[in-house]
C-alpha positions as CSV (number, residue, x, y, z in Angstrom):
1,X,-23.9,4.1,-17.6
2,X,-24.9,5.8,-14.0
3,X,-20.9,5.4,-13.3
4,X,-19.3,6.5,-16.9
5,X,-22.1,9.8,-16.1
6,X,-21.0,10.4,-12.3
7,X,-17.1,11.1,-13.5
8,X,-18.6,12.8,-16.7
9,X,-19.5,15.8,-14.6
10,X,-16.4,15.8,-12.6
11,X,-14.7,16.4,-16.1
12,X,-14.0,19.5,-15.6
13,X,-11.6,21.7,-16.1
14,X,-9.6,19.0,-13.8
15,X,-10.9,16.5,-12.3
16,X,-13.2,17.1,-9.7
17,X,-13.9,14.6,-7.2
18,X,-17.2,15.9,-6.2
19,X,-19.2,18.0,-8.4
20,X,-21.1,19.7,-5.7
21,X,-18.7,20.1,-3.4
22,X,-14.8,18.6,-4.0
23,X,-14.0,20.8,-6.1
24,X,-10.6,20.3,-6.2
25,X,-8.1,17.3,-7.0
26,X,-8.2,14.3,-4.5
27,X,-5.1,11.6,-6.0
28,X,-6.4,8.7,-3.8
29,X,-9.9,9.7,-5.2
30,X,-9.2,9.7,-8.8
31,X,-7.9,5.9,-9.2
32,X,-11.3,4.3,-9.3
33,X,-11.8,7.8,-11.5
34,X,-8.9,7.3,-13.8
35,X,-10.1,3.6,-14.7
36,X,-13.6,4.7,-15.6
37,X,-12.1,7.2,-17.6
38,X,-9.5,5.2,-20.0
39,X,-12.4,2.6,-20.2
40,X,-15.6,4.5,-21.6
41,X,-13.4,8.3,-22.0
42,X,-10.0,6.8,-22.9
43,X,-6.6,9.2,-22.8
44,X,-8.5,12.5,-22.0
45,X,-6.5,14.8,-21.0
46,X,-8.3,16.0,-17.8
47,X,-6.4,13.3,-16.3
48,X,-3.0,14.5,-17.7
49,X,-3.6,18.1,-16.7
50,X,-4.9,17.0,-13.2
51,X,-1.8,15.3,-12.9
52,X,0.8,18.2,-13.7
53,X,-1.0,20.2,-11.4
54,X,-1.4,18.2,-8.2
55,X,2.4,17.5,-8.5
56,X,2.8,21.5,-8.7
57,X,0.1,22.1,-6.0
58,X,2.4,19.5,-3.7
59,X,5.9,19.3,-4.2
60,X,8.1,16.6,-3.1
61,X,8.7,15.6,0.1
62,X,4.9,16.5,0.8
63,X,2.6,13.7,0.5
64,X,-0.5,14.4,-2.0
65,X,-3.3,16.0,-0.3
66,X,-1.2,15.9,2.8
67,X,-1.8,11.8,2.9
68,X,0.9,9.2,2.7
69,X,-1.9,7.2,1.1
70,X,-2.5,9.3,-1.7
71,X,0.5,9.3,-2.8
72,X,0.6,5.9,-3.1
73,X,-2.2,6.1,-5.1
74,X,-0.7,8.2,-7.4
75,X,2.0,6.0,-8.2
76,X,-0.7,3.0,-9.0
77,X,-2.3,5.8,-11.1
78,X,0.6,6.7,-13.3
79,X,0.9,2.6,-13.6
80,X,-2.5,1.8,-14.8
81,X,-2.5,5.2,-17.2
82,X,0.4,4.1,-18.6
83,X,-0.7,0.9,-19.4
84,X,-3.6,1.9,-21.2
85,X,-2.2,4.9,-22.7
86,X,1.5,3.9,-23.8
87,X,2.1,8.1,-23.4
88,X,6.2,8.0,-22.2
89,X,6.8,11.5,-23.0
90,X,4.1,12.4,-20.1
91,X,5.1,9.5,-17.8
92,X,9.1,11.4,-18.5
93,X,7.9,14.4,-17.4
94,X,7.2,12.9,-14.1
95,X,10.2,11.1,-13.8
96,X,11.4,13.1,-11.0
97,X,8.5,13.3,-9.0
98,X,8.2,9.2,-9.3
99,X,11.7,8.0,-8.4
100,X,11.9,11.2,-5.7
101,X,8.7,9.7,-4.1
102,X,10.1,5.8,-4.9
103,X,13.3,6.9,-2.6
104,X,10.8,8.7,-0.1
105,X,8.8,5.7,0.4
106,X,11.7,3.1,0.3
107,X,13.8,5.2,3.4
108,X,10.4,5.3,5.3
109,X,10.2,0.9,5.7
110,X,13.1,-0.1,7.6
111,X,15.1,-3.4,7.5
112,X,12.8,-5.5,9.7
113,X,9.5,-4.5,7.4
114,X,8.2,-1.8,10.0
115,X,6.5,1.2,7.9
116,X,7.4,4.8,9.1
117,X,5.2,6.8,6.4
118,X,3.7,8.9,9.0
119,X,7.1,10.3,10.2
120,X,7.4,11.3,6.6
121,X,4.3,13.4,7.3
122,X,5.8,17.1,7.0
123,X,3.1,18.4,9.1
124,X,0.2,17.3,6.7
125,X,-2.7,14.9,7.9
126,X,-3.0,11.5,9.4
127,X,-3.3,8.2,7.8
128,X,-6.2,7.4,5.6
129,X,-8.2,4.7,3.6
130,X,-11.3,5.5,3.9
131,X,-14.1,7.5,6.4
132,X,-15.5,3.4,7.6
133,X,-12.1,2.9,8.1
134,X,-11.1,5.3,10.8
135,X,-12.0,3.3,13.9
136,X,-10.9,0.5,13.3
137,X,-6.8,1.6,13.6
138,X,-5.4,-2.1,13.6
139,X,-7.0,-3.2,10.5
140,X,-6.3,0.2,9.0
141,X,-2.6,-0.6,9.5
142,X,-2.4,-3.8,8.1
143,X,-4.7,-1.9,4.9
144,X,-1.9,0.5,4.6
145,X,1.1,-2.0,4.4
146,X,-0.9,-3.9,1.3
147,X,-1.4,-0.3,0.1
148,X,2.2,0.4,0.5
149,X,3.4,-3.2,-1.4
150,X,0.6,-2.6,-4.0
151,X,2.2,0.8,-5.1
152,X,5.7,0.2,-4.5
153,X,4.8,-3.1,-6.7
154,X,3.4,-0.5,-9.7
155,X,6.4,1.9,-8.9
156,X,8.5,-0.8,-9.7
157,X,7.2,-1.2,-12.9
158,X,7.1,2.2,-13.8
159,X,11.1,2.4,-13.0
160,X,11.6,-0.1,-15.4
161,X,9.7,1.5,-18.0
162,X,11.9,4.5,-17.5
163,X,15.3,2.6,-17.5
164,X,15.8,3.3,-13.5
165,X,16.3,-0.6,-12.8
166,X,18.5,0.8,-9.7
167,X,15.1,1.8,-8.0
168,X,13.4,-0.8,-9.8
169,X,15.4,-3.1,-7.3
170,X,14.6,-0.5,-4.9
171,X,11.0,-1.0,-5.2
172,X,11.2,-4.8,-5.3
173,X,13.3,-4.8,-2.2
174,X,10.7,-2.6,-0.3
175,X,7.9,-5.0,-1.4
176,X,9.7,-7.3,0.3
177,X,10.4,-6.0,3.2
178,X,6.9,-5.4,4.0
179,X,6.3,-9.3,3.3
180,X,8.2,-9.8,6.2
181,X,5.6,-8.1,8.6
182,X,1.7,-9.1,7.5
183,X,-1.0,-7.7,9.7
184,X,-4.0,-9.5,10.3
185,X,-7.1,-7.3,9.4
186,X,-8.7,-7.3,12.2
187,X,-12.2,-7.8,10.8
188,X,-12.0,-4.7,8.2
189,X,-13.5,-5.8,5.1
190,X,-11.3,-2.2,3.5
191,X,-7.9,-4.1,4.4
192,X,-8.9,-7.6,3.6
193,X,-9.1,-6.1,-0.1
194,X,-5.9,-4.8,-0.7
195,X,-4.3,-7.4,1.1
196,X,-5.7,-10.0,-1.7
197,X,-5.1,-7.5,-4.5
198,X,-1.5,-6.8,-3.2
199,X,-1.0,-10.4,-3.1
200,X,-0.6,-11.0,0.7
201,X,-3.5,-12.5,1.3
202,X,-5.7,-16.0,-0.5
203,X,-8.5,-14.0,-2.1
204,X,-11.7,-15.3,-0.7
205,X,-15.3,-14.2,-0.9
206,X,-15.4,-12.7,2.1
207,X,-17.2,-9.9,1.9
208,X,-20.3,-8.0,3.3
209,X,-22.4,-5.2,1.9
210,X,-21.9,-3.4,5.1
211,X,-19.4,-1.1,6.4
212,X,-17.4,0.5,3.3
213,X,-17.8,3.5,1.4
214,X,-18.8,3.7,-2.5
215,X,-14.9,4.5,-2.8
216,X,-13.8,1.3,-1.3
217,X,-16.4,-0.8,-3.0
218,X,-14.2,-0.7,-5.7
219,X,-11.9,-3.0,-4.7
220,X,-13.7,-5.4,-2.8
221,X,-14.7,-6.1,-6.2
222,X,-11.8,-6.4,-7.3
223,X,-10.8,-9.0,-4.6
224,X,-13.8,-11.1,-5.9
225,X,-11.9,-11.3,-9.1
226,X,-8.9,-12.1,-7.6
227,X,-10.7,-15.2,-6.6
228,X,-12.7,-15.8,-9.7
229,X,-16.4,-14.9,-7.3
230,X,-17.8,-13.6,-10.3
231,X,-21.2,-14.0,-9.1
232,X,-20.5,-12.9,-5.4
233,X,-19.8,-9.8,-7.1
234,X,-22.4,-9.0,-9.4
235,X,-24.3,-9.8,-6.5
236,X,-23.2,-7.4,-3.8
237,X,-23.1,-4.8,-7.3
238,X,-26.8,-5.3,-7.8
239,X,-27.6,-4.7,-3.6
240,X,-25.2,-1.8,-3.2
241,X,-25.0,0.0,-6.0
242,X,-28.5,-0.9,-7.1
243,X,-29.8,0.2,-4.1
244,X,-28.7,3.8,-4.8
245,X,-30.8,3.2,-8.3
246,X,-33.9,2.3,-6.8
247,X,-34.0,5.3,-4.9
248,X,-33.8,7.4,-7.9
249,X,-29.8,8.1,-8.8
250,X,-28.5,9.4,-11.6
251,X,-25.4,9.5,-10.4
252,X,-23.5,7.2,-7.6
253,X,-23.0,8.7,-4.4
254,X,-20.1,10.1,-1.9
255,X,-21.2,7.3,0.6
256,X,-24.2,5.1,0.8
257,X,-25.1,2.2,3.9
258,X,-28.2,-0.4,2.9
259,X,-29.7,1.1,6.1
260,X,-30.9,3.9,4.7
261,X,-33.3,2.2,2.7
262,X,-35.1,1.9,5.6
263,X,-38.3,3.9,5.3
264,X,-36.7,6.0,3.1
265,X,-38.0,8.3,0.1
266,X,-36.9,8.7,-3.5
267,X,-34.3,11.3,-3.7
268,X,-35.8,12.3,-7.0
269,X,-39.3,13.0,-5.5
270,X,-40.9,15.2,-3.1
271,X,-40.4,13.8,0.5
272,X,-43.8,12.1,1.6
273,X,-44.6,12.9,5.2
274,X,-43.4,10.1,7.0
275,X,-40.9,9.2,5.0
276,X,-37.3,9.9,5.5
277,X,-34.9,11.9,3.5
278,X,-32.1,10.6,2.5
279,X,-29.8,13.5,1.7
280,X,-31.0,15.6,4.6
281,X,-30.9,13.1,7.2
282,X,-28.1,10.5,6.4
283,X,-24.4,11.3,5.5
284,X,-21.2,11.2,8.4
285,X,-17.7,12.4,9.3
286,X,-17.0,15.5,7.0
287,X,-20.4,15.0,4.6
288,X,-23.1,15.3,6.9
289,X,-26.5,16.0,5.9
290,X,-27.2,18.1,2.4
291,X,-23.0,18.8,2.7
292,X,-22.8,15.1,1.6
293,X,-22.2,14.4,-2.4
294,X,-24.5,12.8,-4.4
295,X,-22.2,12.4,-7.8
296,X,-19.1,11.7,-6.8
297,X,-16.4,10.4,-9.3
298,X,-14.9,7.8,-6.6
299,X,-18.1,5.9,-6.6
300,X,-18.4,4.6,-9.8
301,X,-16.1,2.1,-9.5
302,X,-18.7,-0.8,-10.7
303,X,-18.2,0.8,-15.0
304,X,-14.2,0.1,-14.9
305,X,-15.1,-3.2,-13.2
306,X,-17.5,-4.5,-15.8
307,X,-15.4,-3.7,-18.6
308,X,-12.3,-5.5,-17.4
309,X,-14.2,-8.7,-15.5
310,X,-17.8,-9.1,-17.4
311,X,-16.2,-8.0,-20.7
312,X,-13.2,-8.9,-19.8
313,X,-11.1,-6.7,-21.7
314,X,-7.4,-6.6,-19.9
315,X,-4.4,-4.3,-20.9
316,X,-1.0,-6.7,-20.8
317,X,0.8,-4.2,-22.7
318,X,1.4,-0.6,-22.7
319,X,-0.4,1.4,-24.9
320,X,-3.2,-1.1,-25.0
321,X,-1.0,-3.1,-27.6
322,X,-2.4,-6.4,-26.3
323,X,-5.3,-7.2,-24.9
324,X,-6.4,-10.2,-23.5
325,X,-10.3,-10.9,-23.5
326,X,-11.8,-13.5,-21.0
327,X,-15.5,-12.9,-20.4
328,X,-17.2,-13.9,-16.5
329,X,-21.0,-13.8,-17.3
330,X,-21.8,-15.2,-14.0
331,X,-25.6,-15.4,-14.4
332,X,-25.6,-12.9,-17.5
333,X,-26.9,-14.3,-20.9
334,X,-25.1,-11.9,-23.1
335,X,-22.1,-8.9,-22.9
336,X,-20.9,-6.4,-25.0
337,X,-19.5,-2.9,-25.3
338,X,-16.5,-1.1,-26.8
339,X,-12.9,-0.5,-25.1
340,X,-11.3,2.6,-26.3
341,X,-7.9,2.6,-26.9
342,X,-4.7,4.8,-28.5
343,X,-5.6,2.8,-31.9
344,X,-8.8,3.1,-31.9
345,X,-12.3,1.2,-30.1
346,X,-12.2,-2.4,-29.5
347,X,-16.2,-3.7,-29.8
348,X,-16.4,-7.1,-28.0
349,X,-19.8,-9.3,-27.7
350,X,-19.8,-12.4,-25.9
351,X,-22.9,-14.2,-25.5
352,X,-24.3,-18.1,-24.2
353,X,-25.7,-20.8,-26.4
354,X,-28.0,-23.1,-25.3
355,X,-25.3,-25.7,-23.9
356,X,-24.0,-22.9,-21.5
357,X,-20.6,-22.3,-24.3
358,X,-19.7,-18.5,-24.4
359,X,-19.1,-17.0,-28.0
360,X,-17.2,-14.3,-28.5
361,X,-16.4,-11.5,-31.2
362,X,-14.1,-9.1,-31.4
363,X,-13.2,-6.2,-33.7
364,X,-10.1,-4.6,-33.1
365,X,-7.9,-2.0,-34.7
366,X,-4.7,-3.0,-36.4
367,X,-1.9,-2.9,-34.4
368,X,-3.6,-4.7,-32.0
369,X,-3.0,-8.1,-30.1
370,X,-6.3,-9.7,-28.8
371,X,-5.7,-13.1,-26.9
372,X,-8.0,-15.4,-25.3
């Protein structure tokens, strides 16, 4: 609920990042967003309308916020919306801007799997991932290359979808050409998870609550799924995110490190002498002190993830024609929620009898394919 409520008030009339500050359209930002959205929201159209106008504010061959990385995220962005939302006459209207960035992309990996996105630069920013990420520049590298396959992987399907199989071939071949050149991670938790999600690396349970930002928690999550560590999950959910709970959020937070529960007061209080304050004293990089957010839409990352893994409710067609449902309980007794979709909600319950079975039920719209 504290997630579905952080993007909530980034709803606005596009989709603000950060409701105090980031007021403005982020792409790499909005993916943890966008899946939120289609899972409590579903196809609203401040996703739509942040879309058009990002691609307006930065016109091919710039990269999206002047980072390579965000418009790779983009292109995993228009995958997963069109997945849940089926909408071709919206994922047409970006058909240029797709396949123009597909060939961008594709001309920027050469032959031998060496990437080149930063000579495709234009002038604009560096290389990103995340803020944690900065210093440590080998294992951002081998990040970006699983970055790179992930999206190109996505971009491939989206081709498809729009009868290019020319660049769908494109796409493929790109993927794997970066296959041919896997970086070790050099001890950054950040890369480790998109190498597993991308499929480059044996998912594992590696992983610390240490080190990342709310952003990128996201998808060490979703590396734990990768390796069915259901509980490992939940738990580093409950310590992380949690944390930010029991010192009085409402709403998740730019950036959050277990250290600052040190001593420290409840944001939602008067600061006791002695104590410290958390928004005045903590924060780094470009959100230092009361400059850094404390809703911000990239951080709620934990509602799309309980929907799809504790719920279990996964998209395997576009338009959310068929769903599969497979709960994880983990140490939960009980689940349930609803799914919106094109045809209408989707209310799932699963819950454990006393010899440890899970029993689900499901109502779904007609039209709709549930499997198991």
């Amino acid at each position: 609920m504290t997630g579905a409520y952080t993007v909530h008030m980034c709803m606005q009339e596009y989709l603000w990042d950060g409701i105090k500050r980031d007021r403005c359209i982020w792409l790499g930002d909005m993916h943890p967003e966008v899946n939120t959205i289609m899972r409590v929201f579903g196809q609203n159209e401040v996703v739509t309308r942040s879309l058009d106008v990002a691609a307006e504010e930065f016109p091919l061959p710039r990269w999206f916020n002047g980072m390579s990385s965000y418009s790779l995220w983009y292109l995993i962005i228009q995958h997963d919306w069109f997945m849940h939302g089926g909408d071709r006459d919206f994922l047409m209207r970006h058909h240029d801007y797709i396949t123009g960035l597909v060939d961008k992309i594709a001309a920027l990996v050469d032959k031998n799997g060496t990437e080149h996105l930063e000579d495709g630069n234009n002038g604009d920013m560096a290389r990103f991932l995340d803020w944690p990420s900065t210093p440590n520049k080998k294992g951002m590298e081998a990040g970006y290359r699983a970055l790179i396959s992930w999206a190109m992987t996505d971009a491939g399907a989206l081709c498809r979808w729009m009868g290019d199989e020319e660049r769908a071939a494109k796409c493929s071949e790109t993927v794997k050409r970066l296959a041919r050149k896997v970086l070790p991670d050099n001890g950054l938790q950040q890369a480790r998870a998109l190498k597993m999600i991308a499929g480059l690396q044996k998912p594992t349970a590696d992983f610390e609550v240490e080190g990342f930002s709310t952003f990128y928690g996201y998808y060490m999550l979703e590396a734990l799924a990768k390796g069915g560590h259901w509980q490992k999950a939940l738990d580093l959910m409950r310590q992380y995110w949690g944390a930010m709970l029991d010192l009085g959020a409402t709403t998740f937070w730019e950036d959050f490190n277990m250290d600052w529960m040190r001593n420290a007061a409840r944001i939602d209080e008067m600061v006791p002498e002695g104590k410290v304050d958390v928004h005045r004293d903590y924060g780094d990089y470009c959100y230092l002190s009361y400059r850094h957010s404390l809703c911000h839409g990239w951080a709620s990352g934990p509602t799309a993830w309980l929907s799809q893994h504790v719920l279990g409710v996964e998209v395997l067609e576009p338009g959310c024609r068929k769903l599969r449902i497979t709960p994880h309980l983990a140490d939960l007794q009980w689940a349930e929620g609803s799914f919106p979709t094109p045809l209408g909600p989707v209310t799932v319950r699963h819950e454990k009898s006393h010899s440890g079975e899970v029993i689900t039920t499901v109502d779904a719209p007609e039209g709709i394919t549930i499997v198991k």
